[in-house]
N, CA, C and O atoms as a DFTB+ gen file, in Angstrom:
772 C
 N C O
     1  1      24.921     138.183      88.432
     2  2      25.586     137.371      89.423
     3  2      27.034     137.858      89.553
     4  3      27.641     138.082      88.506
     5  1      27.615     138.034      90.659
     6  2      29.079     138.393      91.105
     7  2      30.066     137.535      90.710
     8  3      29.895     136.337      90.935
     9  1      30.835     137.819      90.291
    10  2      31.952     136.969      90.095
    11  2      32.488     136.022      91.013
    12  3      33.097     135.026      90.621
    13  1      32.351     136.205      91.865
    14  2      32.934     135.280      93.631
    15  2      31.599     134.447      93.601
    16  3      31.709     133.272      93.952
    17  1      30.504     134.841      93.274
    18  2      29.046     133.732      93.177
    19  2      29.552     132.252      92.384
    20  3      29.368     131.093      92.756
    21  1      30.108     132.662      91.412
    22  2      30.610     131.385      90.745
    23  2      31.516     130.360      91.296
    24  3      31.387     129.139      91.386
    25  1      32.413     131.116      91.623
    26  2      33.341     129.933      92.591
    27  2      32.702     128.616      93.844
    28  3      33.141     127.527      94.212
    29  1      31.271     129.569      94.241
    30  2      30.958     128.412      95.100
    31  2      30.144     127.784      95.097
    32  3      29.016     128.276      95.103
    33  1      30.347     126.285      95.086
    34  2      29.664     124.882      94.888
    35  2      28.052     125.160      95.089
    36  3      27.226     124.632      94.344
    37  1      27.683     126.040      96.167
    38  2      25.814     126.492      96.387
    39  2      25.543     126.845      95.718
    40  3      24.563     126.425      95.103
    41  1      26.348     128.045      95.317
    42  2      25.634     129.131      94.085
    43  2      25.377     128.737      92.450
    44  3      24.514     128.906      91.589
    45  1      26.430     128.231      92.573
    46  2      26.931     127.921      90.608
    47  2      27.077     125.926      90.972
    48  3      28.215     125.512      90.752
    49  1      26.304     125.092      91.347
    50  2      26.512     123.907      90.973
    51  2      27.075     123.168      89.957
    52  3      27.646     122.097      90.165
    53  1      26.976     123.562      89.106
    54  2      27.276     123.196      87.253
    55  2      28.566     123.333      86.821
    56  3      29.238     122.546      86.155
    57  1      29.044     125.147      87.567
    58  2      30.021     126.158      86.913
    59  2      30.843     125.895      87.813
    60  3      31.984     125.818      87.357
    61  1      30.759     125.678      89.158
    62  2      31.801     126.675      90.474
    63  2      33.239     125.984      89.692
    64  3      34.055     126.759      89.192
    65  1      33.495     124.253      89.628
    66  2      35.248     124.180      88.914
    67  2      35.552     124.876      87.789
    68  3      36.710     125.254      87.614
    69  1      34.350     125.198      86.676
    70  2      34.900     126.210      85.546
    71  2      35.258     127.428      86.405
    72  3      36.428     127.806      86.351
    73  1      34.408     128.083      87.181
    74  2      35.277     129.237      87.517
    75  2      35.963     129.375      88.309
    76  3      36.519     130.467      88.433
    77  1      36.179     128.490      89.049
    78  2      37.645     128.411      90.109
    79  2      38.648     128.343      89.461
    80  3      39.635     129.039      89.699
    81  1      38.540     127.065      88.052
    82  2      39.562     127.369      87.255
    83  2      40.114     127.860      86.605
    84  3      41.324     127.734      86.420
    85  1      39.137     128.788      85.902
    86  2      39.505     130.064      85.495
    87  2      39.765     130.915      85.989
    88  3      40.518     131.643      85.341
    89  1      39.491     131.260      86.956
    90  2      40.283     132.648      87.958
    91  2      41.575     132.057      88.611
    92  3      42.313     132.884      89.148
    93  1      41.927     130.843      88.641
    94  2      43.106     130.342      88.888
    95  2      44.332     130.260      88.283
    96  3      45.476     130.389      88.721
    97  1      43.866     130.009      87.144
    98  2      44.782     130.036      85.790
    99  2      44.798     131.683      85.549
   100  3      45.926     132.177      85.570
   101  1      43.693     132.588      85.324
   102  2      44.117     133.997      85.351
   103  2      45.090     134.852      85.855
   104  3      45.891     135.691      85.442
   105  1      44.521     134.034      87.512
   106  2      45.694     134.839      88.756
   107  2      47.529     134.091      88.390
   108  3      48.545     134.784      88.352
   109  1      47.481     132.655      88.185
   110  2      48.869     132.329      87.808
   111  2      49.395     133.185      86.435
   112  3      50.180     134.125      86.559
   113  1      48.910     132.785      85.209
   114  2      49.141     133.797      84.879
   115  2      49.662     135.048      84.324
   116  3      50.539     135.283      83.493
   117  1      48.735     135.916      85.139
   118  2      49.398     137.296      85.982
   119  2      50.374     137.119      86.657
   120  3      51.306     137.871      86.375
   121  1      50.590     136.243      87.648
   122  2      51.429     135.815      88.291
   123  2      52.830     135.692      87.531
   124  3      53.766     136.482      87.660
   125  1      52.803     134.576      86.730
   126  2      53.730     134.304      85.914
   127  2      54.358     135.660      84.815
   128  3      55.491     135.646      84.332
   129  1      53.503     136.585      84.622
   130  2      53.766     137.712      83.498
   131  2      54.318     138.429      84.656
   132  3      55.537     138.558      84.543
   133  1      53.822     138.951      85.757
   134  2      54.764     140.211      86.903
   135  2      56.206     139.272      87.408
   136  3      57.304     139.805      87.248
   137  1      56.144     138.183      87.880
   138  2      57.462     137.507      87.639
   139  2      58.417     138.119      87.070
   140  3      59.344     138.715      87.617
   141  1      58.130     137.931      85.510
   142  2      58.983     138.055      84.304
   143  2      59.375     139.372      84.669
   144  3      60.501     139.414      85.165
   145  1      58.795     140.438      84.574
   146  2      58.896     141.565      84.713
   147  2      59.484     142.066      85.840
   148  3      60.136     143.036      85.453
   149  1      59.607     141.949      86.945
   150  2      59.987     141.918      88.185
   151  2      61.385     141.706      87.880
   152  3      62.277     142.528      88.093
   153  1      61.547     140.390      87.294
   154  2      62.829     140.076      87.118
   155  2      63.943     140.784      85.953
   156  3      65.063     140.357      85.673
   157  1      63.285     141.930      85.417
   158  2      64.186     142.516      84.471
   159  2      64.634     143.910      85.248
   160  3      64.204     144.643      86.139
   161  1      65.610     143.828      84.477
   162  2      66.276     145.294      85.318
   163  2      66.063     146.537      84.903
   164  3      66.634     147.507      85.402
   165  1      64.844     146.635      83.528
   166  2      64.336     148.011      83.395
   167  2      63.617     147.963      83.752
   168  3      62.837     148.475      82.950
   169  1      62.907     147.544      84.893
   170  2      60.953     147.687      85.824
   171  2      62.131     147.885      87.082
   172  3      61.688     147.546      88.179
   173  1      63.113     148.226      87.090
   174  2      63.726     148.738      88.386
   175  2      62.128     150.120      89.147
   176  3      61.370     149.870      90.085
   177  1      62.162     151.769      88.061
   178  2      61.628     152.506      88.562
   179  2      59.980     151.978      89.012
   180  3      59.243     152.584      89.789
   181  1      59.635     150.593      88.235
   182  2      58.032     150.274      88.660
   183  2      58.179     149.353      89.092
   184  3      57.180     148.660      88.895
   185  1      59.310     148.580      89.928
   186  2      59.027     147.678      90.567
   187  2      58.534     147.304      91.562
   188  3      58.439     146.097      91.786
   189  1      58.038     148.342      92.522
   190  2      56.750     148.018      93.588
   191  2      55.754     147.978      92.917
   192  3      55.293     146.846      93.061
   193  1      55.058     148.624      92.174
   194  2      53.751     148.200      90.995
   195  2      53.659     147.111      91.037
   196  3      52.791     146.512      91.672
   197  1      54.827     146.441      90.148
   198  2      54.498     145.116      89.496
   199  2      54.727     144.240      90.817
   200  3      54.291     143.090      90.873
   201  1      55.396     144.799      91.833
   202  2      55.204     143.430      93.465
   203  2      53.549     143.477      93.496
   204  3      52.738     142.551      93.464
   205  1      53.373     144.807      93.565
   206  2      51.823     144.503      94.526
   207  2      50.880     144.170      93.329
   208  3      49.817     143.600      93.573
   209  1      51.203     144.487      92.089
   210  2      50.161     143.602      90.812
   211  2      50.624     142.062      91.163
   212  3      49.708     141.239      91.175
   213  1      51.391     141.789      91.328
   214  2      51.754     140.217      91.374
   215  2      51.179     139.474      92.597
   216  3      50.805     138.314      92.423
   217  1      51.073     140.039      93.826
   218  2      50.324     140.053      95.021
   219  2      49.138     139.881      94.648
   220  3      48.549     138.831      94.905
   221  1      48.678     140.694      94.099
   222  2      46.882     140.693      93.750
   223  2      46.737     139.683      92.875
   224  3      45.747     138.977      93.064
   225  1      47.633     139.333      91.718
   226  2      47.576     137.975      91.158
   227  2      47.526     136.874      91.712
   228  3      46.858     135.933      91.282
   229  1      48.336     136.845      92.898
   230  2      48.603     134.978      94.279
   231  2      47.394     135.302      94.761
   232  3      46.827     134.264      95.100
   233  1      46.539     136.521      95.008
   234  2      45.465     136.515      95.748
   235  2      44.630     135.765      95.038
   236  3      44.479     134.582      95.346
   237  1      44.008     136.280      94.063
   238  2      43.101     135.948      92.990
   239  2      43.587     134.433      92.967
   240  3      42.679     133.673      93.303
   241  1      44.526     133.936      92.725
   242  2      44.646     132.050      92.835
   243  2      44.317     131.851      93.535
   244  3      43.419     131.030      93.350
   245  1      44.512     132.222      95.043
   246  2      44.100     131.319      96.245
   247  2      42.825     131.632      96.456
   248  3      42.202     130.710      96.984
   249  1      42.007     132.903      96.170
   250  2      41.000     132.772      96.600
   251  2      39.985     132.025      95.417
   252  3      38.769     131.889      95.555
   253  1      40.779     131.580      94.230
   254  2      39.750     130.755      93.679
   255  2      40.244     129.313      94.081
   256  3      39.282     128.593      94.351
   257  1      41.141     128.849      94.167
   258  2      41.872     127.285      94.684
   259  2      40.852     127.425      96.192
   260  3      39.642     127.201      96.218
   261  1      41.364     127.681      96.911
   262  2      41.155     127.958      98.735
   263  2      39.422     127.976      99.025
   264  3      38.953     129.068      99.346
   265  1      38.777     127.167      98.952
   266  2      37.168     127.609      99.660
   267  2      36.823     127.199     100.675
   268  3      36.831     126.084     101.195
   269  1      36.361     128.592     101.093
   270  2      36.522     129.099     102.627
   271  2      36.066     127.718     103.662
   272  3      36.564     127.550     104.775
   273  1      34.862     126.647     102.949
   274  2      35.229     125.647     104.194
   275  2      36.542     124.873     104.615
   276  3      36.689     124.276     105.681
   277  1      37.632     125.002     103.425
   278  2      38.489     123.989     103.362
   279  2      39.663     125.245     104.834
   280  3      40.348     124.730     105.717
   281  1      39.539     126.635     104.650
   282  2      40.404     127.617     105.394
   283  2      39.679     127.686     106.374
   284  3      40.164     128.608     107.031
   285  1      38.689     127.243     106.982
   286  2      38.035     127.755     108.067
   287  2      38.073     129.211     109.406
   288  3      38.014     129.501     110.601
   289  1      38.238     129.759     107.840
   290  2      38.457     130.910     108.560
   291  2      37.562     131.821     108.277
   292  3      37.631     132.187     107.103
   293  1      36.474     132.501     109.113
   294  2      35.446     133.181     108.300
   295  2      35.714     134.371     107.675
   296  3      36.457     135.196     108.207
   297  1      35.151     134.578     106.506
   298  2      35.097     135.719     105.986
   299  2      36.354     135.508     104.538
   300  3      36.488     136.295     103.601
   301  1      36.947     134.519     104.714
   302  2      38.786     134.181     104.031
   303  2      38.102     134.714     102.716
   304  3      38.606     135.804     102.444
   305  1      37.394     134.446     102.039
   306  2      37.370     134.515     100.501
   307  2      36.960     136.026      99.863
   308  3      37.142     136.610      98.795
   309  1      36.286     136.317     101.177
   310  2      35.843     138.183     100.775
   311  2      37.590     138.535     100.855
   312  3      38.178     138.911      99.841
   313  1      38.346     138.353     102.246
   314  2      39.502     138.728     102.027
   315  2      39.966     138.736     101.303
   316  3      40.184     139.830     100.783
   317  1      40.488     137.522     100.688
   318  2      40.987     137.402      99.788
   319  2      40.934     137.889      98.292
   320  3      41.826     138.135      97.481
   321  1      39.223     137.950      98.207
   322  2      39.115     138.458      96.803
   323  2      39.176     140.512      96.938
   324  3      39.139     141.339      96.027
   325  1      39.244     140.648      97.941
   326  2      39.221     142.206      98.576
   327  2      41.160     142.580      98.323
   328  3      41.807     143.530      97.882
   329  1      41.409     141.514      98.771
   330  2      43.115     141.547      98.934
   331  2      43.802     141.721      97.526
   332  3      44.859     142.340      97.408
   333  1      42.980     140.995      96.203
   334  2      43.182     140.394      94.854
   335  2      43.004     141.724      94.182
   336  3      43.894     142.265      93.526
   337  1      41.760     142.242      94.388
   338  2      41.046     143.358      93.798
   339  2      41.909     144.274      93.896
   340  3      42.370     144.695      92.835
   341  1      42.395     144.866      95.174
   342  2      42.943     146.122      96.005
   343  2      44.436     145.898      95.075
   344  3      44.780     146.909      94.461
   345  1      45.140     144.943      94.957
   346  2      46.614     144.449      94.431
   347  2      46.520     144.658      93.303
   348  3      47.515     145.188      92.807
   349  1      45.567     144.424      92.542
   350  2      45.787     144.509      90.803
   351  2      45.069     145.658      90.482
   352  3      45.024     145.889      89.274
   353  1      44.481     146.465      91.229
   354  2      43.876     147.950      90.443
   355  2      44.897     148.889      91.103
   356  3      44.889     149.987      90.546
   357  1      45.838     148.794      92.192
   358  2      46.788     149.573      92.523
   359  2      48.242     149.227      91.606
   360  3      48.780     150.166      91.019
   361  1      48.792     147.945      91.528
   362  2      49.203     147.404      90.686
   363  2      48.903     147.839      89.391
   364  3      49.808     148.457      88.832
   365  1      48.047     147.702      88.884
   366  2      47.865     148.066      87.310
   367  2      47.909     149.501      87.143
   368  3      48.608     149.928      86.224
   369  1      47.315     150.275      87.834
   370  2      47.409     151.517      88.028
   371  2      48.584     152.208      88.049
   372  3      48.568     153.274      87.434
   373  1      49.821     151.826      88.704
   374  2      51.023     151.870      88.509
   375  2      51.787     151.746      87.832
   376  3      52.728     152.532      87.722
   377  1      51.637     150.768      87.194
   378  2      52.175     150.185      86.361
   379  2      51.889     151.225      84.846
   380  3      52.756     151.845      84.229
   381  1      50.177     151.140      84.486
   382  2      49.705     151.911      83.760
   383  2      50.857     153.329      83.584
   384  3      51.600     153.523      82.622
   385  1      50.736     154.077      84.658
   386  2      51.057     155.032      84.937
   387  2      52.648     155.229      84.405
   388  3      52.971     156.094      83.590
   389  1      53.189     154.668      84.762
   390  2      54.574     154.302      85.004
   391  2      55.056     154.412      83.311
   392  3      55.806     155.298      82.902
   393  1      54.448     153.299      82.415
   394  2      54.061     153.124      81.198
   395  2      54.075     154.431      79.826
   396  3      54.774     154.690      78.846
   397  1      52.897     154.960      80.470
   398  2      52.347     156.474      79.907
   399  2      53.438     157.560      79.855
   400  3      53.726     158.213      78.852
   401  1      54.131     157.688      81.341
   402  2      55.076     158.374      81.487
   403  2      55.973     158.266      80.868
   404  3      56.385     159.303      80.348
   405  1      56.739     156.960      80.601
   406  2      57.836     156.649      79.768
   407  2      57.917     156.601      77.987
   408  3      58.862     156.455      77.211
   409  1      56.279     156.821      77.769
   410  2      56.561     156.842      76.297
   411  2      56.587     158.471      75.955
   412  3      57.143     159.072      75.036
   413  1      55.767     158.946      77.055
   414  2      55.780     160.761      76.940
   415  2      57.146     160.940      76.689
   416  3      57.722     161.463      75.735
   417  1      57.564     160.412      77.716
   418  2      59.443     160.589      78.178
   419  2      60.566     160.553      76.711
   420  3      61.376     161.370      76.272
   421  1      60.125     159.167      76.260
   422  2      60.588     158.870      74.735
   423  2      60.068     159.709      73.362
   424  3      60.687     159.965      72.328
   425  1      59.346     159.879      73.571
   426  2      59.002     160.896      72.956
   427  2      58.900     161.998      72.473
   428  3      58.387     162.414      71.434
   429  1      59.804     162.792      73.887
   430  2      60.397     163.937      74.529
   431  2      59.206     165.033      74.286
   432  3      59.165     165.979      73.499
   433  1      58.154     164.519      75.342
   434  2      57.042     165.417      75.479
   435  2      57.416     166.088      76.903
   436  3      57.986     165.420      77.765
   437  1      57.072     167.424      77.103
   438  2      57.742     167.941      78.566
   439  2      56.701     168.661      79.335
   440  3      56.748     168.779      80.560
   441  1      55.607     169.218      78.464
   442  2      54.735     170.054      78.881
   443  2      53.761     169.476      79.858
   444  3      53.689     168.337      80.320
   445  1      53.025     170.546      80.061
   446  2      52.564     170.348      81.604
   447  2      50.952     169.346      81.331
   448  3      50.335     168.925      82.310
   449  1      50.457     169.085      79.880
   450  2      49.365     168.450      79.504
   451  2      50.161     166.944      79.171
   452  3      49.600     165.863      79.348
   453  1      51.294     167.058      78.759
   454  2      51.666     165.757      78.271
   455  2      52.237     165.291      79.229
   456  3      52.721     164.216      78.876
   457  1      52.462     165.505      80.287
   458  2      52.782     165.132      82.111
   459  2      51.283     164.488      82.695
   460  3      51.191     163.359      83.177
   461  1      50.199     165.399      82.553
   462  2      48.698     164.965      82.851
   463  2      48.236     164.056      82.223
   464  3      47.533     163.326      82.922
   465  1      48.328     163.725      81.062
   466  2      47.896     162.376      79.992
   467  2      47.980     161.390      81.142
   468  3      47.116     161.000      81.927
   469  1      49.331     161.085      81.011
   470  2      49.438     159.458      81.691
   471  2      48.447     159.581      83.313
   472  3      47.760     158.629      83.685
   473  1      48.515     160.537      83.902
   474  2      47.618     160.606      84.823
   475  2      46.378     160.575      84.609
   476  3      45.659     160.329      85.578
   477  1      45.944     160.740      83.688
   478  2      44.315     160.724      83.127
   479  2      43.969     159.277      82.472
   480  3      42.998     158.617      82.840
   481  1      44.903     158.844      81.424
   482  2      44.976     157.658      81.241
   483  2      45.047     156.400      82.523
   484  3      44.145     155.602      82.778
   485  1      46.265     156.495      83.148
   486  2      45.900     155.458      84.446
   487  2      44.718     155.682      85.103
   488  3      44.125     154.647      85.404
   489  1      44.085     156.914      85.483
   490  2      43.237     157.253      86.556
   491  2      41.921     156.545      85.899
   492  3      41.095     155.887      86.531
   493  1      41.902     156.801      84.582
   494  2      40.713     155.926      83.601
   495  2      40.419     154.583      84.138
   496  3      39.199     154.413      84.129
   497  1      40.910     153.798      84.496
   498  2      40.435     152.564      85.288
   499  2      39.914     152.423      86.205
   500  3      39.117     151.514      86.433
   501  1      40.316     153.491      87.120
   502  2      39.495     153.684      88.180
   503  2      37.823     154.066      87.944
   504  3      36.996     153.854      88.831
   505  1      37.489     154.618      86.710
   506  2      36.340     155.011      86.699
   507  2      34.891     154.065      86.749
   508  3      33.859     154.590      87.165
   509  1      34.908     152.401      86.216
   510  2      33.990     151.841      87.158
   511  2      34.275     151.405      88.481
   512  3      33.268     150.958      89.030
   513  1      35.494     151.379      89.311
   514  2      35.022     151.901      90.483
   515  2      34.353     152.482      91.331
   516  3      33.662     152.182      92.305
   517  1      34.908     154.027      90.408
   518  2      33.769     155.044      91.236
   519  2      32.454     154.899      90.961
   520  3      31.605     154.924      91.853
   521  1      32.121     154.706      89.469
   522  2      30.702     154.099      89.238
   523  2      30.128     153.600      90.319
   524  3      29.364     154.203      91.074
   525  1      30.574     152.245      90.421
   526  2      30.038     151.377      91.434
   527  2      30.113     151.330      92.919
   528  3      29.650     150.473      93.671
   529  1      30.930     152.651      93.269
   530  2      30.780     153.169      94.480
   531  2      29.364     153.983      94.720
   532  3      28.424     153.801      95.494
   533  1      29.642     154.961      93.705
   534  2      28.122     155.485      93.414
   535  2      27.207     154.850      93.595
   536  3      26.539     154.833      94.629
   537  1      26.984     154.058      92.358
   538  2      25.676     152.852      92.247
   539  2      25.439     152.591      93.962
   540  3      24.424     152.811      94.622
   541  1      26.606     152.106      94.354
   542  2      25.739     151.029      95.668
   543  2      25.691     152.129      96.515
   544  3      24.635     152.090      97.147
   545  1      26.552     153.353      96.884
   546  2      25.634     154.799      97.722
   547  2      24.221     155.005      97.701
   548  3      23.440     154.928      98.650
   549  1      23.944     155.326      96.291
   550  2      22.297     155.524      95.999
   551  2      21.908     154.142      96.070
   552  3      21.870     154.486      97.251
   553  1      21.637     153.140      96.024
   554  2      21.313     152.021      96.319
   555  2      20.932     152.200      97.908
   556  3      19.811     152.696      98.017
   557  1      21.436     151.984      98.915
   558  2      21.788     151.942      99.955
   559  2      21.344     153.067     100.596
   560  3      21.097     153.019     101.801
   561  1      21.157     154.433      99.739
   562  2      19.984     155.825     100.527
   563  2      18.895     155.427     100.032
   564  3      17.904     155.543     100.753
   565  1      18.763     154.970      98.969
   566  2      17.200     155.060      98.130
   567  2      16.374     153.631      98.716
   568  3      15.441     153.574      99.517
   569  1      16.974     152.701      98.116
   570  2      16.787     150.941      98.227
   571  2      17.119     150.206     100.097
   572  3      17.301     149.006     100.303
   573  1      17.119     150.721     100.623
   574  2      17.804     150.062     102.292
   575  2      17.146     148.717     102.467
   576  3      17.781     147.812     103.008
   577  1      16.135     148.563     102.121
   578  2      15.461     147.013     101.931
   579  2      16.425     146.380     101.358
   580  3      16.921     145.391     101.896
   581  1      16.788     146.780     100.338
   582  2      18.146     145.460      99.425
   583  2      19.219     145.230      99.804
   584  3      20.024     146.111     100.106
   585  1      19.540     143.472      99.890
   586  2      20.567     143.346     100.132
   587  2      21.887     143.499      99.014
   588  3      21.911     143.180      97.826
   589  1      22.776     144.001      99.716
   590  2      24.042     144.330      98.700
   591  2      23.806     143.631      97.429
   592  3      23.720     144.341      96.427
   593  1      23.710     142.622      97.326
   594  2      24.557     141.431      96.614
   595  2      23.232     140.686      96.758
   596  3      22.946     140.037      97.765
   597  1      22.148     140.866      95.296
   598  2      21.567     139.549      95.223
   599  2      20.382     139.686      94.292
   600  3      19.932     140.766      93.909
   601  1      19.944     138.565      93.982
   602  2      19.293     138.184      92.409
   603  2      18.114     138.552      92.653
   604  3      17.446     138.616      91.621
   605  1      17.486     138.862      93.704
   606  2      16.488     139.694      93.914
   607  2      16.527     140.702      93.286
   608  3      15.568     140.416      92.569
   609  1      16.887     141.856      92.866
   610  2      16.989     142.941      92.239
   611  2      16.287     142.967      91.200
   612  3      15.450     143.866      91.118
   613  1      16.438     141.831      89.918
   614  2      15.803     141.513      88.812
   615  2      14.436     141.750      89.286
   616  3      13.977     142.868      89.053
   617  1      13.939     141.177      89.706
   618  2      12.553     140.726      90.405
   619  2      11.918     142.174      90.389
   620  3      11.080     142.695      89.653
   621  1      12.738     142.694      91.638
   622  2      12.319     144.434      92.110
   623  2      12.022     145.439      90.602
   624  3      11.390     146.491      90.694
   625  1      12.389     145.108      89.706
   626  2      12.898     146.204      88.628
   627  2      13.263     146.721      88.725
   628  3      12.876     147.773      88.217
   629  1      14.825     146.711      89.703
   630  2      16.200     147.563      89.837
   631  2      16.600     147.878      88.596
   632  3      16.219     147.136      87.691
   633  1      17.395     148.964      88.290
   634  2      17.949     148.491      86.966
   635  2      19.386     148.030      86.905
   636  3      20.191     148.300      87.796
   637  1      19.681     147.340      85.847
   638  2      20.973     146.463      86.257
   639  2      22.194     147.375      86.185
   640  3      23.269     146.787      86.312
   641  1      22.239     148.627      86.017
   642  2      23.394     149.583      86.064
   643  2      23.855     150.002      87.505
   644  3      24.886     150.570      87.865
   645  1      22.299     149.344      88.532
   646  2      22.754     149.850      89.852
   647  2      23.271     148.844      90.408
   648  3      23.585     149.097      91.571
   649  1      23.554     147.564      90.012
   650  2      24.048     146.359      90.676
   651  2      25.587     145.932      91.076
   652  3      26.389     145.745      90.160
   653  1      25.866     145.829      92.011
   654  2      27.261     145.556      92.031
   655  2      27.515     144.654      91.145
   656  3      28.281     144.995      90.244
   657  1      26.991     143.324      91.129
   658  2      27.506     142.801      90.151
   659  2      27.863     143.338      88.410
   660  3      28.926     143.042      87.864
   661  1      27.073     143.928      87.913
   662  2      27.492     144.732      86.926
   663  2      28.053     145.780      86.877
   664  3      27.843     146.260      85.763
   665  1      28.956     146.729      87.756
   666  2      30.177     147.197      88.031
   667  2      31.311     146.468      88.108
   668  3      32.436     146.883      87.831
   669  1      30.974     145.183      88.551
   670  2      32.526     144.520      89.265
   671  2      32.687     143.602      87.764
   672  3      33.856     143.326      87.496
   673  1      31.502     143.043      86.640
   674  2      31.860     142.682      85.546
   675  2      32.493     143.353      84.244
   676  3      33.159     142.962      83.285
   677  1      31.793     144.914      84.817
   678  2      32.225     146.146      83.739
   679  2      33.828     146.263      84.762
   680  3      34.793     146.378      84.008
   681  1      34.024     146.257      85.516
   682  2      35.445     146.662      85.926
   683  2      36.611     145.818      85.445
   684  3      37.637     146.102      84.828
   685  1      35.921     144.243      86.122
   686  2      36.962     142.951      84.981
   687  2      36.878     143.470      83.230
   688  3      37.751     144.203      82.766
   689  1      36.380     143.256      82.874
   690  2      36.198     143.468      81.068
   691  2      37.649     144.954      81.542
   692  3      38.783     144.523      81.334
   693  1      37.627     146.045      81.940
   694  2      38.579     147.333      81.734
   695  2      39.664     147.001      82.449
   696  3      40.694     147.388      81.896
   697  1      39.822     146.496      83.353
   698  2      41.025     145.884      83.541
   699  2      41.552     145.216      82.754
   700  3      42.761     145.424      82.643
   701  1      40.780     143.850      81.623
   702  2      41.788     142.899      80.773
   703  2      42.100     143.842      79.939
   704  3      43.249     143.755      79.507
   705  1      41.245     145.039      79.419
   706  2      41.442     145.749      78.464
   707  2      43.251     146.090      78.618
   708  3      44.190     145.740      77.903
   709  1      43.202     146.847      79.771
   710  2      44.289     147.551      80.601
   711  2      45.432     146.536      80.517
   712  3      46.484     146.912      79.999
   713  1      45.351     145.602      80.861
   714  2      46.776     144.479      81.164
   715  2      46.468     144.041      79.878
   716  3      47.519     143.406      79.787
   717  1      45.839     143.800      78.627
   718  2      46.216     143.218      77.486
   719  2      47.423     144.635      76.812
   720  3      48.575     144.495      76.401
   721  1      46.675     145.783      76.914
   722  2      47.679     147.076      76.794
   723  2      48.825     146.830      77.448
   724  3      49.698     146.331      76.738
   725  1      49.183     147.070      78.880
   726  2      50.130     146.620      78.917
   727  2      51.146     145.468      78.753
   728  3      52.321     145.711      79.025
   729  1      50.766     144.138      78.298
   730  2      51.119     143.304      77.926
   731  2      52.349     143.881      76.631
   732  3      53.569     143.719      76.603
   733  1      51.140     144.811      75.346
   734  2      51.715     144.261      74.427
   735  2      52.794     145.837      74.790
   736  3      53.555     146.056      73.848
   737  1      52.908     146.733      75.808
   738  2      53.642     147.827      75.739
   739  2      54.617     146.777      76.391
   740  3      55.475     146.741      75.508
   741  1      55.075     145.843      77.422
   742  2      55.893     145.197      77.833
   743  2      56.641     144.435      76.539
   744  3      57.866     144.557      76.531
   745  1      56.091     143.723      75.528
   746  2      56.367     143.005      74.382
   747  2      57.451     144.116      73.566
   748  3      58.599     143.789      73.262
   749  1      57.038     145.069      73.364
   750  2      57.525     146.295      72.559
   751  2      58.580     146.878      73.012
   752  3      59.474     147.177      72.221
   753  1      58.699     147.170      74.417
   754  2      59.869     147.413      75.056
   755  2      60.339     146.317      74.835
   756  3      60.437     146.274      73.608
   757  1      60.770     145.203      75.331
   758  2      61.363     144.215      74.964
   759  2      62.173     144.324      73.549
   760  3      63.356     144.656      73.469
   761  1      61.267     143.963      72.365
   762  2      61.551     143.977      71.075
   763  2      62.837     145.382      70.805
   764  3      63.785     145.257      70.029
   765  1      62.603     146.462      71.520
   766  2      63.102     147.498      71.114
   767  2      64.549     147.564      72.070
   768  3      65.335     148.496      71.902
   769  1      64.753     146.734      72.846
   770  2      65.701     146.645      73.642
   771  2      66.494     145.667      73.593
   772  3      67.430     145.590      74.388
């Protein structure tokens, strides 16, 4: 099941306020941690990062607070969670990046592999992305009967590596990975400053 499945009252009867509230409290937050950061004057060189990570954080609140009958606006919650997604893997990515570079930097690494690290390291998140770009390509040449997104699959004997939903759960899990890392590299700078 997709993560956005939970939020709504049809899908998840039981769950949808646990997970509205939890992706609410997630996105604040995030919210609340790029704040902080934003507001110090050494995220000067990553401070568009941490705007548009913080962006993708207000997204992620509203699109779990906000359901789409209450916005009547069609489509609001794909936006939104499209808007959330796009903000915090460019965001984190940056940020990541930004990160990597500066400990090379401290470090006084100069060479042309220890320049590529942090690029290989940030770019690493991206990789269930591409997964799951993949996945739903071959899905979509092979499978054209299936719809994107749905619990039918089980049934079919898809296997669950081709499912969006298990890309977009393997992508959350490497992202917290990613922002708990940077968390505690933000903590450390701090401490050391």
């Amino acid at each position: 099941m997709t993560i956005s499945s939970l939020v709504y009252a049809e899908r998840n009867p039981n769950g949808h306020w646990w997970a509205s509230g939890g992706l609410a409290l997630c996105g604040l937050a995030g919210l609340c941690w790029t704040t902080v950061l934003a507001r110090q004057g050494r995220q000067a060189p990553g401070r568009v990062g941490i705007w548009i990570l913080g962006l993708g954080y207000l997204c992620m609140m509203w699109c779990a607070l906000l359901p789409e009958r209450l916005l009547r606006i069609p489509k609001s919650h794909d936006a939104l969670a499209l808007a959330a997604f796009v903000g915090i893997c460019v965001g984190m990515v940056h940020a990541t990046l930004r990160a990597a570079t500066l400990r090379g930097v401290q470090r006084g690494e100069a060479s042309g592999s220890a320049r590529l690290a942090p690029v290989i390291f940030a770019g690493a998140a991206l990789a269930p992305i591409v997964l799951a770009a993949l996945a739903q390509a071959y899905v979509s040449y092979e499978l054209p009967e299936l719809k994107w997104v749905n619990l039918a699959w089980r049934a079919r004997g898809v296997p669950l590596y081709l499912s969006f939903a298990f890309w977009e759960w393997v992508t959350c899990a490497v992202f917290s990975v990613y922002m708990v890392a940077l968390a505690r590299n933000t903590l450390a700078e701090c401490r050391s400053s």
